[in-house]
SEROTI-39465 format. One record per residue: residue number from 1; z, y, x negated of N, C-alpha, C in turn. Coordinates in steps of 0.1 Angstrom, whole numbers. Example, Ala and Ser with C-alpha at 12.3 -4.5 7.8 and 13.67 -1.06 7.14 Angstrom:
   i   n.w   n.v   n.u  ca.w  ca.v  ca.u   c.w   c.v   c.u
   1    78   -57  -132    78   -45  -123    78   -33  -132
   2    71   -22  -128    71   -11  -137    79     0  -129
END
This chain:
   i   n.w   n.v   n.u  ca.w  ca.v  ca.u   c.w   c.v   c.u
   1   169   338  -679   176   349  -673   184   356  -685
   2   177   367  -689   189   374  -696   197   385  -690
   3   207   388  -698   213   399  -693   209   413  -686
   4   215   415  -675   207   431  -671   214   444  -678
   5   206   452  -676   210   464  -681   221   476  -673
   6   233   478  -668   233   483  -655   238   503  -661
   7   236   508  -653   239   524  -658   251   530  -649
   8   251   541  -653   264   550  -645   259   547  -628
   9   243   552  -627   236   550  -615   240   537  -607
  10   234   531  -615   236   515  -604   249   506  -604
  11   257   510  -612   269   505  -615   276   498  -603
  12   279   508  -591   282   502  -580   276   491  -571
  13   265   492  -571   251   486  -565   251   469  -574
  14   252   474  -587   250   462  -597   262   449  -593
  15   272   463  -599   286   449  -599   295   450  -588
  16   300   463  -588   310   461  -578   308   458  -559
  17   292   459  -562   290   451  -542   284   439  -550
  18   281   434  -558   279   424  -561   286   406  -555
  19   274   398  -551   284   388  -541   288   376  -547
  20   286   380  -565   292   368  -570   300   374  -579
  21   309   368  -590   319   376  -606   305   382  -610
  22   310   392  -619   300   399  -629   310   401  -643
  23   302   398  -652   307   397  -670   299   415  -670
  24   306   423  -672   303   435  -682   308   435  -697
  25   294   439  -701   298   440  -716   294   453  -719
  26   305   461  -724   304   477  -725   300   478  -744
  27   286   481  -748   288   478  -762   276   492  -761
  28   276   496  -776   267   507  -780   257   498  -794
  29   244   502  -797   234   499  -811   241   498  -821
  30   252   513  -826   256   508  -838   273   501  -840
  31   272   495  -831   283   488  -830   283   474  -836
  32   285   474  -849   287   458  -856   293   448  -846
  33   305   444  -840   309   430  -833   305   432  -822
  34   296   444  -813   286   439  -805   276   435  -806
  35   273   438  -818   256   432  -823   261   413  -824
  36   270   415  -830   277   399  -833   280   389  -818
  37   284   397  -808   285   386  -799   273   389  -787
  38   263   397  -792   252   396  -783   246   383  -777
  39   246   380  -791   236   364  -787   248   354  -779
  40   257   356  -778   269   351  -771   267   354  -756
  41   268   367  -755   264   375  -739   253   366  -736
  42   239   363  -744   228   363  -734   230   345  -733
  43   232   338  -742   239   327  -738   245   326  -725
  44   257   328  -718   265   332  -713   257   333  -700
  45   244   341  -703   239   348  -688   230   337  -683
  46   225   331  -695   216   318  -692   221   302  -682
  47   233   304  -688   244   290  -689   248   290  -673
  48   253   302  -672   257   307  -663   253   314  -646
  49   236   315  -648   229   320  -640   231   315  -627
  50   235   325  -620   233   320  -601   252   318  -598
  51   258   315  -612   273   317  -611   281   328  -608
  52   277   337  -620   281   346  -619   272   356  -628
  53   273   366  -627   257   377  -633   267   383  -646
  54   258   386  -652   258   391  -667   252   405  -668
  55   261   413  -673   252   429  -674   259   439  -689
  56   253   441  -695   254   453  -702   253   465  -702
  57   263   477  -704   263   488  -700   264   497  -718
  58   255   501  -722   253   514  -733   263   521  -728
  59   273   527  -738   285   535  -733   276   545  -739
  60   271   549  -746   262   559  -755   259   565  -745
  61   248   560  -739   239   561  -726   249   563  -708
  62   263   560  -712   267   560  -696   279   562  -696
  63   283   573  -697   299   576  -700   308   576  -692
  64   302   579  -682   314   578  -670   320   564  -664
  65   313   555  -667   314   545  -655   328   541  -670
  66   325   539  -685   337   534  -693   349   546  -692
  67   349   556  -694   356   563  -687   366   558  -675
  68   359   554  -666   368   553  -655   375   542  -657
  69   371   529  -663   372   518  -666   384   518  -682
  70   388   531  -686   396   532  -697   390   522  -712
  71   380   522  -713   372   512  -725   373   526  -739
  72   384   516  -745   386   526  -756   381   525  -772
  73   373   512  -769   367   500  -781   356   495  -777
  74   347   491  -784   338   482  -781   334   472  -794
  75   330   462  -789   327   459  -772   341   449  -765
  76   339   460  -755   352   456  -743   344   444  -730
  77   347   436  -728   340   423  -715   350   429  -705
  78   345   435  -692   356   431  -680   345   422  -673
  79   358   416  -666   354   402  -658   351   409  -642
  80   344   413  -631   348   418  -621   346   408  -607
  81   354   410  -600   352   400  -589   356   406  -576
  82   348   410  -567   348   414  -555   351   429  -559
  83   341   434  -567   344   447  -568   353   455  -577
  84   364   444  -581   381   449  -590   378   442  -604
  85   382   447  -616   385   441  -629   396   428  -626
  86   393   419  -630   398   410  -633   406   404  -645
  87   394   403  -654   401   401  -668   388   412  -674
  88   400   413  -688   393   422  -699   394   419  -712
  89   381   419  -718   381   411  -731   376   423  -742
  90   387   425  -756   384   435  -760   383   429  -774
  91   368   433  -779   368   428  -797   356   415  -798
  92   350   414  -806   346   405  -806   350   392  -804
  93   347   382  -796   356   370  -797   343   357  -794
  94   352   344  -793   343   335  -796   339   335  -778
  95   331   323  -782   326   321  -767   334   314  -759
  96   337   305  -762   352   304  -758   364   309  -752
  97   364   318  -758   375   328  -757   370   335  -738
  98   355   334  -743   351   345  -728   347   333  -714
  99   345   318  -720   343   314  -708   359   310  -701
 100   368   310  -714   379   304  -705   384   321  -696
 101   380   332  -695   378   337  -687   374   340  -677
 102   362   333  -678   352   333  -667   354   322  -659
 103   366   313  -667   369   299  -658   375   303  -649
 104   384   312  -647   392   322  -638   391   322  -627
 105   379   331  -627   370   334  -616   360   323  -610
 106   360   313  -617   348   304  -609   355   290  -601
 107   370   290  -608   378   278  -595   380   288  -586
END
């Protein structure tokens, strides 16, 4: 399972009616510390499959949905659960850093 790809289009469909947490990772190509914790994300989506869903959104490619969501950096993680941000993870960070996030949402 890797990560999905989700867009301005499906965004609602993707995550927010979504019936488990969703990990967004809002990152663009030439973005160095998203290139750096990519292999982190797909990790993450593997580990984690059937827990909680994993998705990537190109801000390049999808402006509005970060826009709405105030993502002023990348790459920014929001955590979402029943539709609402949760937690927000901004910067590259370890893996660590993102499951004790995700621990959050899964007690």
């Amino acid at each position: 399972m890797t990560a999905c790809k989700v867009s301005d289009a499906d965004f609602e469909k993707e995550v927010l009616q979504s019936s488990i947490p969703v990990l967004v990772d809002f990152w663009a190509p030439w973005c160095g510390p998203c290139r750096i914790i990519a292999p982190i994300i797909e990790e993450l989506a593997e580990e984690l499959n059937g827990k909680i869903k994993v998705c990537k959104m190109n801000v390049d490619e999808n402006p509005v949905t970060p826009g709405r969501y105030g993502i002023r950096a990348i790459p920014t993680l929001i955590v979402f659960k029943n539709g609402e941000p949760v937690e927000v993870i901004v910067g590259a960070v370890s893996k660590n850093t993102i499951m004790k996030a995700l621990e959050k949402v899964l007690s």
